[in-house]
N, C-alpha and C positions, 0 to 999 in steps of 0.2 A: 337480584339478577340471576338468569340462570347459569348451572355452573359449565363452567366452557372443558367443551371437549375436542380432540387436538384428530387431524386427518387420521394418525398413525393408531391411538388409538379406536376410529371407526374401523378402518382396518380391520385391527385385529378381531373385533366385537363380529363383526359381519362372516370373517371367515371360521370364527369359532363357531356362530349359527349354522352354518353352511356344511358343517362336516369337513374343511379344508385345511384347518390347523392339524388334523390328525384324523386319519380315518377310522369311523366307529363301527361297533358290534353290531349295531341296530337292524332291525330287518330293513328289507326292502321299500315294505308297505311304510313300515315308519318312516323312515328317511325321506321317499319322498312325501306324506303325510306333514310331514315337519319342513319343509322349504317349500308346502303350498304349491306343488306341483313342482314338474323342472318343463321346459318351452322344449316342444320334441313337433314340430312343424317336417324337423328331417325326419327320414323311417330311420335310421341307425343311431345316429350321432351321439343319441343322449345317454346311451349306453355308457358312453365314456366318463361324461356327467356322475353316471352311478359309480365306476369302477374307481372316480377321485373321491370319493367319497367312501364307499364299504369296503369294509376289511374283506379281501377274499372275493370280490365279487365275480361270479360268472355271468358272463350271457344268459346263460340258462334262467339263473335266477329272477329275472325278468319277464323273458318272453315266456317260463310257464305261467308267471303273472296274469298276462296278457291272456294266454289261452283259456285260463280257468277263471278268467272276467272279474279278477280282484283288481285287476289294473287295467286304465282304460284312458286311448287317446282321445280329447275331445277341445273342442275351441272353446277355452274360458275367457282368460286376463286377455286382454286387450284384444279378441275376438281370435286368437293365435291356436294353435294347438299345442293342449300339453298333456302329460303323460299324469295322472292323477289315480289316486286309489279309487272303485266303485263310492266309498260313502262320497268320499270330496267332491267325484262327479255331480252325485245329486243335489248333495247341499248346495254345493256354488255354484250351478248354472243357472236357478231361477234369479237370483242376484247381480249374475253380471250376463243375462240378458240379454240388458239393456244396451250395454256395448254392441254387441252385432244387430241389435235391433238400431241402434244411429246411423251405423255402416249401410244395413239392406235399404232402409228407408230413403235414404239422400242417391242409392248406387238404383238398386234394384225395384222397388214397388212402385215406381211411377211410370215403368216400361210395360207397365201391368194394367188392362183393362178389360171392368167385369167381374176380377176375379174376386168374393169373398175369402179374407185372410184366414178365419175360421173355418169354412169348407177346403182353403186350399189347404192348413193344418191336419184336419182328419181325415183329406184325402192321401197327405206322404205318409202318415202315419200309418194307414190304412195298405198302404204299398206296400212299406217298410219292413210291415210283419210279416208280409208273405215270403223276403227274402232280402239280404241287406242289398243294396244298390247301390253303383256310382251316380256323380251327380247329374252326369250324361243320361244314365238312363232312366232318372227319376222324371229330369226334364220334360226327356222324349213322352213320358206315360204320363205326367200330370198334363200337357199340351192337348193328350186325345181328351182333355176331358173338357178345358178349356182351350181350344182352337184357335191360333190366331197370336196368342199371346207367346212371350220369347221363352225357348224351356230353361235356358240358364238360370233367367231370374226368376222363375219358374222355381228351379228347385233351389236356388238361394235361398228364393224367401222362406221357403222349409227349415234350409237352415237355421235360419233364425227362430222359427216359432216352435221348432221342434229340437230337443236335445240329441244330437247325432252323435254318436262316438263309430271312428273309426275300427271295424273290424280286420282280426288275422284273415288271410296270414301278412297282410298289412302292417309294417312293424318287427315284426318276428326278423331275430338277429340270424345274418344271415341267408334268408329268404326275401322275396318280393312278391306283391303281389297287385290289382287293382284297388284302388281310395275304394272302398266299398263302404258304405254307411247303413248302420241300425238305430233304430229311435233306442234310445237309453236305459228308459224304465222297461221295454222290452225285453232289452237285451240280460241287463243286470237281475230281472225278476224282482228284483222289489222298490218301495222307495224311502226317502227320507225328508226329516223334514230340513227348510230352506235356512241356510245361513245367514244370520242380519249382518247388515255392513259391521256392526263394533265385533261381530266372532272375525269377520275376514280382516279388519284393521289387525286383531291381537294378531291373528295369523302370519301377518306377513311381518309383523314384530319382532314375533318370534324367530324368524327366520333371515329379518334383514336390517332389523333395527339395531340401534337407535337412526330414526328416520322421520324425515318432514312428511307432510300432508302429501306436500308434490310428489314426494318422492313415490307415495300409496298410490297417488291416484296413477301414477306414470307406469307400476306396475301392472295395474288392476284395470286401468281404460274408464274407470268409475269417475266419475263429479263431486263435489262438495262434503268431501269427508272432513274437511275442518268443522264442519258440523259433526260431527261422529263424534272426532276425537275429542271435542271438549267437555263430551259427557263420560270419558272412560279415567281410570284411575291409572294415570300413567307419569312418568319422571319425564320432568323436561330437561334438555341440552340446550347448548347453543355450539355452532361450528363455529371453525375460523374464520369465515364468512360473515357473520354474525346471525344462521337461519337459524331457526329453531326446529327442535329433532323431539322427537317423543319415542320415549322405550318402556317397554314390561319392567314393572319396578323391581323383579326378582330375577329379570334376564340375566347371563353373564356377560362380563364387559372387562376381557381380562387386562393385563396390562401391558404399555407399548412395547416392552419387552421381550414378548413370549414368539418364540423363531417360529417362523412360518418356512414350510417346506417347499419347494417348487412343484408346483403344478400345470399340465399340461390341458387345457380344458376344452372344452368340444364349443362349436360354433356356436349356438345363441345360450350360451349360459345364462343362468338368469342372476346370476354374481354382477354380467353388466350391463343386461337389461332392466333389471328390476328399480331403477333410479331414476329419477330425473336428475338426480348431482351424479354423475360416474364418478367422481373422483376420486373417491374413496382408495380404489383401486385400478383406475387408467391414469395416469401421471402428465404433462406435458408430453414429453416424446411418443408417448403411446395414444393421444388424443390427437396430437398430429397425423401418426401411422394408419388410425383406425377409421379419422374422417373418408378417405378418400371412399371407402363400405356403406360410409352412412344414406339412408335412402334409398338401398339395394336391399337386395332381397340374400344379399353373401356376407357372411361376416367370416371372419379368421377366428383360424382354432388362435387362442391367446395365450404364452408363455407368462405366469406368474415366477414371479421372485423375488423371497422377502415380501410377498403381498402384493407384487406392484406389476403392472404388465410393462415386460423387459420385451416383448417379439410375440412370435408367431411362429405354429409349426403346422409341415401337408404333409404328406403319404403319398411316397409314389409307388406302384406294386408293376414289376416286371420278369417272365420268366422267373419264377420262384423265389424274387429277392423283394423284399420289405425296404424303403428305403425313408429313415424318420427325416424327414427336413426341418432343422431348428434354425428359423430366424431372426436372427438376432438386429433389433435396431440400433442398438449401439451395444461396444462391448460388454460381456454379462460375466460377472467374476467368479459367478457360482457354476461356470459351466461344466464342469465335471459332478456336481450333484444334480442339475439337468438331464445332463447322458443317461447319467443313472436312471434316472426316474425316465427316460425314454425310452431304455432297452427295459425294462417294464411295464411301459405300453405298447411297444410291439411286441411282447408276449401275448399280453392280451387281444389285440386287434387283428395279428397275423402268427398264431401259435403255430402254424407247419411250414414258413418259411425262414429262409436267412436272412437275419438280418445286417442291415446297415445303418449309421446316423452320418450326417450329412450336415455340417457350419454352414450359413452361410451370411454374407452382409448383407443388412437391409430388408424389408418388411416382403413378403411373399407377392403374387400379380393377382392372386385367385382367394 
């Protein structure tokens, strides 16, 4: 039988993956390289994501990323967008595809007549490079070409057939700009070759494991990876549950002992996205708190403690004052190393204001 492994230590196992037990030296490009993207759908948010995780990190550190095209926002795992290094981009888009290819298919290509899916590919493409464009106006120009047909799904279906990453100043901390899109190998100037399913299972192994099939495929939006994993050399689990979990036989997987620090974490972490069991680290009251989200397109920035989501904190910014709001769903004992670690991210997030932290009962409305 496989040997049983207890919530407390996935826990631990996951947040050590994660960068979250202690934040690391590591560059940028690694960090996110190594948790296989982080989900940056928001322009800002995921920043925060980085600054829980790297020792030191600035804004900066990012968005020059971004500008000098080593990091790049683009819809992978579950057709979502997320923040990945140039290689990653390449490798894993011809692979997960297939996910926005289910999405346009069932949504968009039936609204469509006439059109060849190949002419209409080398026609965004063909746009593309003359200037990146929103999805409005790829629409509006692939319509003059095919008349008649709707330009939304128009340039969805581009979406799909073509690898778009989101261009600055789009993203860039700090600034705003229009969703403007560039076909990928354009943009990037070169390419790479394609990721097979068993590199992107080690991948998210490495970064979320020890983890079920379900839990891969609930990440990644992919199918049938119980087929994958039975060809790879990997250590079985079993949870309290009695699922079965699969990890990197040389992964670390420390012990339930080892203190986890409170962390403040930005909306779609993929700490608790990346599961189909959240358990790991949403608990009861925090599965109660966090439903009422589910299905929406808002999630709560999540209060970790001791590993486990204890609340929810917002930001409210008025006349030159920061104000951190830490919501607490039931009392939290650690809350003076919370504070702590909050007037620390209002350094970071509002460095020329005053700040404030703000208790309060009960989960946030927003």
């Amino acid at each position: 039988m496989d040997p049983l492994i207890s919530r407390r230590a996935l826990n631990r196992a996951t947040l050590d993956r994660q960068h979250l037990l202690r934040r690391t030296d590591r560059s940028v490009i690694e960090v996110v390289e190594r948790l296989g993207g982080l989900q940056a759908q928001t322009p800002h948010t995921w920043y925060t994501g980085l600054w829980n995780r790297v020792a030191g990190f600035r804004p900066a550190d990012a968005a020059d990323l971004l500008l000098s095209r080593e990091l790049v926002r683009i819809a992978l795992q579950r057709s979502t967008i997320h923040l990945v290094s140039a290689r990653d981009c390449l490798a894993m888009r011809p692979l997960l595809q297939v996910v926005t290819e289910r999405l346009t298919r069932s949504t968009f290509v039936r609204r469509l007549t006439g059109v060849d899916l190949d002419e209409l590919a080398a026609a965004g493409r063909a746009l593309l490079a003359e200037r990146p464009m929103t999805f409005a106006e790829l629409g509006r120009a692939l319509a003059e070409r095919w008349p008649g047909n709707d330009p939304h799904a128009l340039s969805q279906c581009v979406r799909w057939l073509v690898p778009l990453v989101q261009v600055p100043p789009r993203g860039l901390w700090g600034r705003s700009g229009p969703i403007a899109h560039a076909d990928a190998e354009s943009w990037l100037g070169f390419e790479a070759p394609p990721m097979t399913p068993a590199e992107l299972v080690r991948r998210y192994l490495a970064a979320f494991g020890p983890a079920s099939v379900q839990d891969a495929q609930a990440w990644s939006g992919l199918t049938r990876l119980g087929e994958v994993v039975e060809t790879m050399d990997l250590v079985r689990f079993r949870d309290d549950a009695g699922r079965t979990l699969y990890d990197l036989p040389d992964a670390p997987r420390p012990g339930e002992d080892v203190p986890a620090p409170p962390r403040l974490m930005y909306d779609f972490d993929n700490l608790f996205i990346g599961y189909a069991d959240r358990s790991r680290t949403i608990t009861g009251t925090g599965a109660a708190a966090i439903g009422g989200f589910m299905g929406t397109n808002v999630m709560p920035r999540l209060i970790l403690v001791d590993g486990d989501t204890c609340g929810d904190w917002t930001l409210t910014r008025a006349k030159g004052v920061s104000t951190l709001n830490l919501h607490q769903w039931e009392p939290i004992k650690a809350m003076e190393e919370v504070e702590a670690e909050g007037r620390r991210l209002l350094e970071f997030l509002a460095p020329g204001d005053r700040h404030e932290i703000s208790v309060l009962d009960g989960p946030s409305k927003s």
